[in-house]
C-alpha positions as CSV (number, residue, x, y, z in Angstrom):
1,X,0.0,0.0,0.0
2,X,1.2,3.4,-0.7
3,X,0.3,7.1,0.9
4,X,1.2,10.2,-0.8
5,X,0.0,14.0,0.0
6,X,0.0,16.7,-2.3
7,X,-0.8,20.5,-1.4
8,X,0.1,24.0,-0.8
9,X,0.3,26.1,1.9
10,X,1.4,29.7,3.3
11,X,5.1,29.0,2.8
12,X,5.2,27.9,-1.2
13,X,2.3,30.1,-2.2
14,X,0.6,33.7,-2.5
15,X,-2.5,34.2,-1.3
16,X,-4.0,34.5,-4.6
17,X,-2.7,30.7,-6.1
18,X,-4.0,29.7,-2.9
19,X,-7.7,31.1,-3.4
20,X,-7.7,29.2,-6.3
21,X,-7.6,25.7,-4.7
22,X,-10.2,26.7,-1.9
23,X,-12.8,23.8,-1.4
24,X,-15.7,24.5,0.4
25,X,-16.3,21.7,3.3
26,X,-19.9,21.2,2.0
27,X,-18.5,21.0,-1.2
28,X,-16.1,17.9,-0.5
29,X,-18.0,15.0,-1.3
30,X,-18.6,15.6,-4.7
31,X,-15.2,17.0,-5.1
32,X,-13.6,13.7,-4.0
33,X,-15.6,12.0,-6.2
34,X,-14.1,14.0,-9.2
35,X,-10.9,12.7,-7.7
36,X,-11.4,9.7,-7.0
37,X,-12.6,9.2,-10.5
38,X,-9.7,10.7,-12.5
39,X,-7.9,8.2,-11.3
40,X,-7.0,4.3,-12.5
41,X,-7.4,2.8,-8.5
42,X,-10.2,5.1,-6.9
43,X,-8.0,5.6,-4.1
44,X,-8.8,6.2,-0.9
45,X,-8.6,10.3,-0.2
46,X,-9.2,13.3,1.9
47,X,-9.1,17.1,0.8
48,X,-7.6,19.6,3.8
49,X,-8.5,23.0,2.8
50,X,-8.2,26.0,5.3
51,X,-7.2,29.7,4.4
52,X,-3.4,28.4,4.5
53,X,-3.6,25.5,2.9
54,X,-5.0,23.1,0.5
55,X,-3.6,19.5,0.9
56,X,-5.1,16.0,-0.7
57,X,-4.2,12.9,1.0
58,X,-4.2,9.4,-0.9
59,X,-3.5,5.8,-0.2
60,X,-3.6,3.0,-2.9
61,X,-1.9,-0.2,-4.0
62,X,0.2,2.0,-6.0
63,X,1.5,5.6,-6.2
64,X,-0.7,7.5,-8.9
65,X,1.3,11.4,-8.4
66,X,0.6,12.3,-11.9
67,X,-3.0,12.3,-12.2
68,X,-3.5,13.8,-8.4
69,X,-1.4,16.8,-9.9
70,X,-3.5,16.8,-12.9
71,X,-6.3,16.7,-11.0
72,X,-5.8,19.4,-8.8
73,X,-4.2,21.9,-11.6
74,X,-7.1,21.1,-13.4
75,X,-9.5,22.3,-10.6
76,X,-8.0,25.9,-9.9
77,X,-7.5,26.5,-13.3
78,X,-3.8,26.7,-13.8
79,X,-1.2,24.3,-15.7
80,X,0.4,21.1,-13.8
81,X,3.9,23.0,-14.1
82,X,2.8,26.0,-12.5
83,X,1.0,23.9,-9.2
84,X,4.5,21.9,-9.5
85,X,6.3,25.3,-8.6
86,X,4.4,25.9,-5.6
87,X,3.6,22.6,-4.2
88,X,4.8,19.9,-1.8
89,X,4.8,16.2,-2.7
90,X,5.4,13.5,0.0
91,X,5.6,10.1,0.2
92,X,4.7,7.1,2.9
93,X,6.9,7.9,6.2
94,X,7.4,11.7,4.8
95,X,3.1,11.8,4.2
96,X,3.0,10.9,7.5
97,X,5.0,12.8,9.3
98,X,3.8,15.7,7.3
99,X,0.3,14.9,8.7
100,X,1.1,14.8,12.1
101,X,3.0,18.3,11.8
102,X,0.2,19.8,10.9
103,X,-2.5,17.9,13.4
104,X,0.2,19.2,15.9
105,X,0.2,22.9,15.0
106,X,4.0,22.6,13.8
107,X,3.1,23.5,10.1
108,X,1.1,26.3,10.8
109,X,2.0,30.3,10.7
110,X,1.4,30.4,14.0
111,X,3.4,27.6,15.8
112,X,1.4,25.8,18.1
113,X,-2.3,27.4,16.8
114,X,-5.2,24.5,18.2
115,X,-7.9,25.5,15.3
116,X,-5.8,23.0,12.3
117,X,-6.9,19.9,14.3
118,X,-10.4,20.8,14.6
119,X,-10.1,21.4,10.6
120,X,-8.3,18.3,9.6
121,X,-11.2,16.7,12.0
122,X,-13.7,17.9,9.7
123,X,-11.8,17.3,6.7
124,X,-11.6,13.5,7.9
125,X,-15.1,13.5,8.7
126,X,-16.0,14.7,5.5
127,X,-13.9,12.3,3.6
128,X,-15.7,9.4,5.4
129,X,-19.1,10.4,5.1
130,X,-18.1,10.8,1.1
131,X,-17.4,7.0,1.5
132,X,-13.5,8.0,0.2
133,X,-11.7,6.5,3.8
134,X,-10.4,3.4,3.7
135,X,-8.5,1.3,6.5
136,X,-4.8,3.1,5.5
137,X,-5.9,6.8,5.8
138,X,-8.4,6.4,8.7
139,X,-5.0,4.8,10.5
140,X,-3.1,7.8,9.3
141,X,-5.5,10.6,10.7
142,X,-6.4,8.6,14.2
143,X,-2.8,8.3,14.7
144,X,-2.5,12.1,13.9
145,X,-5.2,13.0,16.0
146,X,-3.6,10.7,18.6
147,X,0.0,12.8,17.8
148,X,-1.4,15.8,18.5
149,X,-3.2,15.4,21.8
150,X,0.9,14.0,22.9
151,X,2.4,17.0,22.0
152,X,-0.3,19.2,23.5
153,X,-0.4,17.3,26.6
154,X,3.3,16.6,26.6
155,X,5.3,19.9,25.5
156,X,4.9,24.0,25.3
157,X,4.1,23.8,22.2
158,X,0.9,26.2,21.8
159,X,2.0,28.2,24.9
160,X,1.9,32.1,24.3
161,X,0.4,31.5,21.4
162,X,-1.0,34.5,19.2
163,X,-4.0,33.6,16.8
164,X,-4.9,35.5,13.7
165,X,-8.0,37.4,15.4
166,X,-5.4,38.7,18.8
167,X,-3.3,39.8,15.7
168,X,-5.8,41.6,14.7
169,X,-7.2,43.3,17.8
170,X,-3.0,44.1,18.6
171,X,-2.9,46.4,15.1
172,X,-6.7,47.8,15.4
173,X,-5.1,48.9,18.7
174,X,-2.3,50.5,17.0
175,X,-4.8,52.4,14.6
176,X,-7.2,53.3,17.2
177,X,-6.2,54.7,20.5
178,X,-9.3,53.6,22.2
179,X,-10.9,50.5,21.1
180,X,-14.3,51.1,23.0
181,X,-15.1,54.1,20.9
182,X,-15.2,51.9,17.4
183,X,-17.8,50.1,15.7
184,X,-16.8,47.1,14.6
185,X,-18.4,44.8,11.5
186,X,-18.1,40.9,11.2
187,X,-19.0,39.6,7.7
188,X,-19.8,36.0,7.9
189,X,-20.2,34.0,10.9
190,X,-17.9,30.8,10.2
191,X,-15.4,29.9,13.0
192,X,-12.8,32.5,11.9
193,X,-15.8,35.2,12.5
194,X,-16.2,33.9,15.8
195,X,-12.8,33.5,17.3
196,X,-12.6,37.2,15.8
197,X,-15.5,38.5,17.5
198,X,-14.7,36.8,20.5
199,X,-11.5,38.7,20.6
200,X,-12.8,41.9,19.8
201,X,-15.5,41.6,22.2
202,X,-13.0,41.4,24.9
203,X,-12.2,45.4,24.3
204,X,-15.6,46.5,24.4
205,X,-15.5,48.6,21.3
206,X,-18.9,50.7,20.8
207,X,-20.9,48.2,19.0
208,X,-21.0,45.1,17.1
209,X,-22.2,44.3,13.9
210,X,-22.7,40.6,11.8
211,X,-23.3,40.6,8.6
212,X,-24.6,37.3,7.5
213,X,-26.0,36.0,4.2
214,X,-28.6,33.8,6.7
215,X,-29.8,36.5,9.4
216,X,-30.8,33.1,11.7
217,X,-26.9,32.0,11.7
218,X,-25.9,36.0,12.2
219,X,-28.3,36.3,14.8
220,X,-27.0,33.8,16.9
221,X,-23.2,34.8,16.6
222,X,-24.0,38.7,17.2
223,X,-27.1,37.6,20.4
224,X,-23.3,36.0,22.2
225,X,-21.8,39.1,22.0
226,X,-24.5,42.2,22.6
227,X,-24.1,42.9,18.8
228,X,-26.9,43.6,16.2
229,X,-27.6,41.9,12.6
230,X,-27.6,43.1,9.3
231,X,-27.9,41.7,5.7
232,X,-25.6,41.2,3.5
233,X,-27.2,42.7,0.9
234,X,-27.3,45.8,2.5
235,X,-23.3,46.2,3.1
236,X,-22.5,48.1,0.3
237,X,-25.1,51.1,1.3
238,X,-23.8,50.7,5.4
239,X,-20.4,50.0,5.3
240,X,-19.2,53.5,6.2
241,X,-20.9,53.4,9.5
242,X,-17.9,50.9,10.9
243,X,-14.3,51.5,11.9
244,X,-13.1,47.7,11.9
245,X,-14.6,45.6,9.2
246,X,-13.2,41.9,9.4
247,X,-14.4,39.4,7.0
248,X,-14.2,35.5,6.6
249,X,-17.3,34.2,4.1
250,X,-17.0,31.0,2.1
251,X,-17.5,33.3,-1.3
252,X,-15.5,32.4,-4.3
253,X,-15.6,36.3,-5.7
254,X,-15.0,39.2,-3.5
255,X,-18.2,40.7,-2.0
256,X,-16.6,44.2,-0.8
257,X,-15.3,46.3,-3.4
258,X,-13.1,49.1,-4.4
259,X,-16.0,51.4,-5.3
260,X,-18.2,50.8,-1.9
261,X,-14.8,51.2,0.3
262,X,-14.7,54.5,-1.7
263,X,-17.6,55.4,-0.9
264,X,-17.6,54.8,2.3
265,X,-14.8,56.7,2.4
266,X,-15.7,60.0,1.4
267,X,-19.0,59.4,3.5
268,X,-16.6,59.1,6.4
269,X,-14.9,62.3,5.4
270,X,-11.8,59.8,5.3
271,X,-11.8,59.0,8.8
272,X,-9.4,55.8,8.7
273,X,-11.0,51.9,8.4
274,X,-9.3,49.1,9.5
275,X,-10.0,46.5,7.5
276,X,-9.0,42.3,7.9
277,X,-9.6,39.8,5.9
278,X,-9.1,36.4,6.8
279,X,-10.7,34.4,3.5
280,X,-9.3,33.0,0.9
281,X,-10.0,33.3,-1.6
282,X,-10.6,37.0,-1.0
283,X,-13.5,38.9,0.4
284,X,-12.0,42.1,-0.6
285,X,-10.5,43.7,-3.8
286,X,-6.7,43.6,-3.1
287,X,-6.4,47.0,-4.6
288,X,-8.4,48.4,-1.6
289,X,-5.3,48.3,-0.3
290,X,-4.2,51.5,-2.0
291,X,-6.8,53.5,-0.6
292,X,-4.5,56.2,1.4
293,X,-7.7,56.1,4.5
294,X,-7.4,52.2,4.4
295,X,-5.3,49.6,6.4
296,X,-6.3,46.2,4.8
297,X,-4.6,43.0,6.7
298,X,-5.1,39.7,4.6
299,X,-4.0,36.4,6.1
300,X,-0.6,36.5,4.8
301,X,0.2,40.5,6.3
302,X,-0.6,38.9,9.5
303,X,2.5,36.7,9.4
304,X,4.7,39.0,11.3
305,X,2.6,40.0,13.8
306,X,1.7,36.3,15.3
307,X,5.5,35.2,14.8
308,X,5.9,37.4,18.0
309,X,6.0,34.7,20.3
310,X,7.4,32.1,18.3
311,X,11.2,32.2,20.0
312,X,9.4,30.9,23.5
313,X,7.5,27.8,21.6
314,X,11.3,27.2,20.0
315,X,12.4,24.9,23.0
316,X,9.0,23.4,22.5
317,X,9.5,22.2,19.2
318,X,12.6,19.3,19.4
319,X,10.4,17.8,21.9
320,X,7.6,17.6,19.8
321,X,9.6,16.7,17.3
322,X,11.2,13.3,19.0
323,X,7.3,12.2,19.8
324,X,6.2,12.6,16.1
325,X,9.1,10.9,14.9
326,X,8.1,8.1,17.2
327,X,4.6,8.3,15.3
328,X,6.2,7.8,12.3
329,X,8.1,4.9,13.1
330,X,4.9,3.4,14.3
331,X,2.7,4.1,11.6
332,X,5.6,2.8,8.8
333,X,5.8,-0.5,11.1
334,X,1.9,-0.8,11.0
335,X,2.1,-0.3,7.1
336,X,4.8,-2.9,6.6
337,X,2.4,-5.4,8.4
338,X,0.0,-4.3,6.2
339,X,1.8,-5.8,3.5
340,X,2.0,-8.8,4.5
341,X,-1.5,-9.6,5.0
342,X,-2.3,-11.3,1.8
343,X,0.9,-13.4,2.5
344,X,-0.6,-14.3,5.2
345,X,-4.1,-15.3,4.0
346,X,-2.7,-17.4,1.8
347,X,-0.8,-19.4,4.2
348,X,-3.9,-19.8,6.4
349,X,-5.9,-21.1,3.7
350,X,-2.9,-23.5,2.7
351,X,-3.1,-24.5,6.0
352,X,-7.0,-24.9,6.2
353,X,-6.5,-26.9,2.9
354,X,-4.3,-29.3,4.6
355,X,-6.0,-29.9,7.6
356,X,-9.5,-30.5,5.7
357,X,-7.7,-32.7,3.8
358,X,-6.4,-34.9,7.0
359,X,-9.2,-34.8,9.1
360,X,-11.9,-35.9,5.9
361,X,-8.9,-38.6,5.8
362,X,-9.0,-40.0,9.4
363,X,-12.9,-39.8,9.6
364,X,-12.7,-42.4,6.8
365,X,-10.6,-44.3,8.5
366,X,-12.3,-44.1,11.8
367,X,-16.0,-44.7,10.1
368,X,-13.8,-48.2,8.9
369,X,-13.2,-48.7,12.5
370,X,-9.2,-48.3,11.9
371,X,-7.4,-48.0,15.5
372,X,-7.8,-44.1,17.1
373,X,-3.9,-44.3,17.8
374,X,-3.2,-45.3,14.6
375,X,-5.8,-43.1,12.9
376,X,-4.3,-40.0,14.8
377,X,-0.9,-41.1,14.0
378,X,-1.6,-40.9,10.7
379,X,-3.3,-37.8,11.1
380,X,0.0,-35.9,13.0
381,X,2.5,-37.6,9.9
382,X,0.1,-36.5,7.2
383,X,0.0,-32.8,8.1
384,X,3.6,-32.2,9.0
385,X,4.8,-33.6,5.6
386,X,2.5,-31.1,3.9
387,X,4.1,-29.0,5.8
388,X,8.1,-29.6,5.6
389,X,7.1,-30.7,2.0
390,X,7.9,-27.5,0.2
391,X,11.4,-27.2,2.6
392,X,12.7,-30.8,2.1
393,X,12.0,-29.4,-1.6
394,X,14.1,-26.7,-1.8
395,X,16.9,-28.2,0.4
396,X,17.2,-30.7,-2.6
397,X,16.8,-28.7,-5.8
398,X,18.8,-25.6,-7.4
399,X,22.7,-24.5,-6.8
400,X,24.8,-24.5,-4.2
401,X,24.0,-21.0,-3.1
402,X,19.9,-21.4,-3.3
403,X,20.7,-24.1,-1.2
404,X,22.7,-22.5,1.4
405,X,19.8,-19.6,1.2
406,X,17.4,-22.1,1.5
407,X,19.1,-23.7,4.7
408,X,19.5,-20.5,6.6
409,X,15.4,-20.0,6.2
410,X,14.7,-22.7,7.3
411,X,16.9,-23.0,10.2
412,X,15.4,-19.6,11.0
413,X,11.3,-20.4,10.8
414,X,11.9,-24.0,11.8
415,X,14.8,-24.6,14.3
416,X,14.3,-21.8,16.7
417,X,14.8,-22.8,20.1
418,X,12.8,-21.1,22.7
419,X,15.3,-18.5,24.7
C-alpha cells in the first residue's frame, strides 16, 4: 500500500494561487468524487483545505502522483507545471510525518495554533461520510489526532500562542487609540468570525455588527456578543458606519469592493478603516489596499505580527519533534504489516487446505473402524509432511548458493529454540 499528499500552503504560495484551490467543506464530497474518479485505483482520499492550505491525502496499491497533480491543476484552473512550482509532494513515512506536523500545529504560521486539528477533523469527517476513507488513511489521521493530543499534553508547544483574530485586535489597537469608541463589523459568521469577534468583544469597542448571508446564523453569533444583525445585501449602502470591518465568508468572488470602500470613504470624510480579511479566496478587492484612508490585513500581512511569540515555543518544538518521529516509526511498522496480509491469507488457507484434507482422511478411517492411535498417527504424519514438503524441496533442488539460502530459512522459521 502506498500514501502520498499533495498541497500547498502559506510558505510555497501567494494568497491569490491559494484562493484558487479553496474547497468549500460542504463541497467535498462531490469533489472527492471528481478525484477519485480521475484516477485508474479510486483511491482512498481526503481534501484539507483551510485559508493556509490546501492538501489532498491518498492511499492506494500504487503511487498514482501524476493524475492527483492533474487533478488538482485542473481544478484551480492553472497548468500542472505552474502547481508543480508551488507545491509539496510527500511520500509514505514523509506523508506521514507531514500529517502529524500539521495535526500538531507545527506547520502552521502560528506555531502551536489549536484550530488546524479541529479542521483536519472535519476534513476526515467529510472524507468518510463521502465513503472515500479506507483502512490506511483512517490509521493515518487517528494516529494524527492521537499525535497531536501527545504534543499538546506533553510539551509548550501552543503556549503564548498568538491567533490570527489577537493579531488583529493588537494592530486595530495601533490604529485606534481607544478600542471602545469603534464600531466594529463581522462579515460571515464561520469559525474564523467567531474567534474574531470573540476577541474583539474582549475590548468592548462601541458596537458590534454581523453581517450574514442567513440573518438566523448572524443572529445567533452577534445575540453572544450584545451585537446587532444586518444583511448582507445591505453592506454596500452601510459599510461606512464601521471602523473595523473583518471578513471570513466561504465566497469564491470578492463581496466588498473598491468602489463601496470608496464610498464609504468620502461618506466618512476619510476618517481611517481598519479592514482584515481572513478568507481565501478573498473577500476584498486587493487594490483596496491602495486607498490612502485604508489599512487592509489579509491572512498572509498577519504573518509577522503572530510570529511574535514564536522564539518561546522554539524549545518546544525538538520535543515535539522526537514524539512525532516516534509516530512515524509506528505508523511505517503498521504499514509494513499491512503488506504482509495477503501473505498471510494465503498461508492460512494452505493451512485450512491441509487440515480439511487430514481430518476428511482419518474420519474415513475411523467410520472403517481403523485404530484411534493409529488413525491419529496418521493424522499428525500427514500434516507435517504437507508441511516440511515445500522445505525438504528446496533443500534438494537448485545450486549451491539457493541451497545455502534455503538452509539459513529454514533454520530460522523452523529450528528456533525457545530462549
Amino acid at each position: 500500500m502506498a500514501v502520498w499528499a499533495l498541497g500547498i500552503n502559506h510558505t510555497t504560495a501567494p494568497l491569490d494561487l491559494r484562493g484558487r484551490f479553496a474547497f468549500a467543506i460542504d463541497q467535498i464530497a462531490p469533489t472527492l468524487q471528481s478525484l477519485r474518479g480521475a484516477m485508474p485505483r479510486s483511491p482512498e482520499a481526503a481534501i484539507l483545505s483551510t485559508c493556509n492550505r490546501t492538501e489532498i491525502y491518498c492511499a492506494a496499491s500504487q503511487l498514482e502522483i501524476e493524475p492527483t497533480i492533474e487533478w488538482l491543476a485542473h481544478s484551480g484552473g492553472v497548468a500542472p507545471a505552474q502547481l508543480r512550482a508551488h507545491s509539496y509532494l510527500l511520500q509514505d513515512g514523509h506523508a506521514a510525518r507531514h500529517a502529524f506536523r500539521v495535526a500538531s500545529g507545527l506547520d502552521s504560521m502560528v506555531l502551536g495554533e489549536a484550530q488546524i486539528l479541529g479542521q483536519m477533523k472535519d476534513a476526515v469527517r467529510a472524507a468518510d461520510e463521502a465513503g472515500a476513507l479506507g483502512t490506511t488513511l483512517n490509521q493515518l489521521f487517528q494516529r494524527s489526532f492521537a499525535v497531536a493530543k501527545e504534543v499538546r499534553t506533553s510539551t509548550e508547544i501552543g503556549a503564548h500562542s498568538i491567533s490570527m483574530s489577537a493579531a488583529a485586535v493588537r494592530l486595530a489597537g495601533q490604529l485606534f487609540e481607544d478600542l471602545t469608541k469603534v464600531r466594529v463589523l463581522f462579515v460571515g459568521a464561520g469559525e474564523m468570525i467567531e474567534l474574531a469577534a470573540t476577541h474583539f468583544a474582549a475590548k468592548n469597542p462601541k458596537s458590534i455588527m454581523v453581517a450574514n448571508r442567513t440573518l438566523e446564523r448572524g443572529e445567533k453569533l452577534a445575540s453572544r456578543f450584545g451585537g446587532e444583525v444586518m444583511r448582507l445585501v445591505d453592506l454596500p449602502s452601510r459599510l461606512h458606519e464601521f471602523d473595523v470591518v473583518v471578513s471570513s465568508t466561504a465566497s469564491q468572488l470578492p463581496i466588498i469592493g473598491l468602489g463601496a470602500v470608496e464610498r464609504a470613504l468620502k461618506v466618512r470624510k476619510h476618517r481611517p478603516m481598519f479592514m482584515v480579511d481572513l478568507a481565501v479566496p478573498r473577500d476584498i478587492e486587493p487594490e483596496v489596499k491602495a486607498l490612502e484612508d485604508v489599512y487592509l490585513y489579509t491572512v498572509d500581512d498577519l504573518a509577522s505580527v503572530v510570529q511574535t511569540g514564536q522564539a518561546n515555543r522554539q524549545a518546544a518544538v525538538a520535543q515535539a519533534e522526537a514524539i512525532i518521529d516516534a509516530g512515524v516509526q509506528s505508523f511505517m511498522h503498521w504499514m509494513d504489516q499491512r503488506r504482509a496480509v495477503p501473505l498471510i491469507q494465503q498461508l492460512n488457507a494452505q493451512a485450512d487446505e491441509w487440515r480439511a484434507v487430514e481430518i476428511a482422511r482419518a474420519r474415513k478411517a475411523l467410520s472403517k473402524g481403523a485404530d484411534v492411535d493409529a488413525v491419529l498417527e496418521a493424522l499428525s504424519k500427514g500434516l507435517t509432511q504437507k508441511m516440511l514438503h515445500g522445505a525438504m524441496a528446496e533443500l534438494h533442488a537448485g545450486d549451491a548458493d539457493a541451497r545455502q539460502r534455503a538452509s539459513q530459512a529454514i533454520e530460522h522459521f523452523f529450528l528456533r529454540k525457545e530462549r
